[in-house]
VOVO-528649 format. One record per residue (C-alpha): residue in one letter; x, y, z; residue number from 1. Coordinates in steps of 0.5 Angstrom, whole numbers, plus 2048, in hexadecimal, padded with zeros to 3 digits. Example, Ala and Ser with C-alpha at 12.3 -4.5 7.8 and 13.67 -1.06 7.14 Angstrom:
NODE type   x   y   z seq
NODE    A 819 7F7 810   1
NODE    S 81B 7FE 80E   2
END
This chain:
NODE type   x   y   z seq
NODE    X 800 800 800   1
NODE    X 803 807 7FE   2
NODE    X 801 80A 804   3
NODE    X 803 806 809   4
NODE    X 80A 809 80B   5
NODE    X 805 810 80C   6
NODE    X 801 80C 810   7
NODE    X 806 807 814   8
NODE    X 80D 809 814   9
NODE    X 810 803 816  10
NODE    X 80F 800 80F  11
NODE    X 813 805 80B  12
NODE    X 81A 804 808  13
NODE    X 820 806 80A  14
NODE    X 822 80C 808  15
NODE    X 829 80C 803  16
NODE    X 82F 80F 806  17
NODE    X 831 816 803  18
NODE    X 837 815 7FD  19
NODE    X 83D 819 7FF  20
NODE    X 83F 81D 7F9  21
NODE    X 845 820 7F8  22
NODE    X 844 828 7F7  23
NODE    X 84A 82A 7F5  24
NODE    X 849 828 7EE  25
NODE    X 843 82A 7EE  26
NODE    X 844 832 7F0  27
NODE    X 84B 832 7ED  28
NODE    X 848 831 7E6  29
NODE    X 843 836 7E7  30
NODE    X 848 83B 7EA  31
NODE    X 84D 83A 7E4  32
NODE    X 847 83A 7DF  33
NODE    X 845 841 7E3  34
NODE    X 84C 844 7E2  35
NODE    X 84C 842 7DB  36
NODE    X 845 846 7DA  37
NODE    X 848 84C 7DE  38
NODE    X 84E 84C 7D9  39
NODE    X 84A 84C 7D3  40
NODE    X 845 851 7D6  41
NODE    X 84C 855 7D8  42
NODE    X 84E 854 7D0  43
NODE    X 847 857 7CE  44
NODE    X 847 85D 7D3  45
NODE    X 84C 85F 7CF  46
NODE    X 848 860 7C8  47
NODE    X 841 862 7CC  48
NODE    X 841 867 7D2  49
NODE    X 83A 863 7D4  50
NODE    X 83D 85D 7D6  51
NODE    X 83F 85E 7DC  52
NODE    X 839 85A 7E0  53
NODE    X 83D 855 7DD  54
NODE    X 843 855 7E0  55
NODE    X 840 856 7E7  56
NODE    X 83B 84F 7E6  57
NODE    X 841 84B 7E4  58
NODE    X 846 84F 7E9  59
NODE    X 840 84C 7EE  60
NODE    X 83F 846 7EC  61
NODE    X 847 846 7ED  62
NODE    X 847 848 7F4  63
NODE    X 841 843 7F5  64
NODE    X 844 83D 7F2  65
NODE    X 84A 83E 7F6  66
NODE    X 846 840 7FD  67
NODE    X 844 83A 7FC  68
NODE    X 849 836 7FB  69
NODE    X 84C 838 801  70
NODE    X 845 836 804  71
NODE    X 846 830 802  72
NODE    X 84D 82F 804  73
NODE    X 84B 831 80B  74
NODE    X 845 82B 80A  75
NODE    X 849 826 809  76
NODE    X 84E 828 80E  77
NODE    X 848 827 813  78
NODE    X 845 820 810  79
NODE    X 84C 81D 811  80
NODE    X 84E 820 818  81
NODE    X 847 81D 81A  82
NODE    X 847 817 816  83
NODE    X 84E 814 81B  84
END
């Protein structure tokens, strides 16, 4: 019966545990290609005078990317102490 875990919640499925992903690739890539973006962006600021919002989102997608990976650095340093 489909609402059987609603009713009693000793007949459900254990839930999976979480997968563990390495973020470092994640938001390195995303931070790489965000500098990429801000050097083009860069190259065309010097032809068109209104593009500076350009250079600011990728500027910002820069700094973002590598707060997070310092984030991350930090969350996996924590995973692992508590994991001993």
């Amino acid at each position: 019966m489909k609402f059987a875990p609603i009713i009693d919640p000793a007949v459900r499925k254990p839930a999976p545990k979480p997968v563990r992903v390495d973020l470092r690739k994640v938001f390195g890539i995303g931070t790489t290609l965000w500098a990429m973006a801000l050097v083009a962006a860069l190259i065309v600021t010097l032809f068109d005078d209104r593009a500076e919002s350009m250079v600011i989102m990728c500027a910002s997608g820069v700094i973002i990317g590598l707060l997070m990976l310092v984030w991350e650095h930090f969350d996996r340093w924590d995973y692992r102490r508590l994991g001993q």
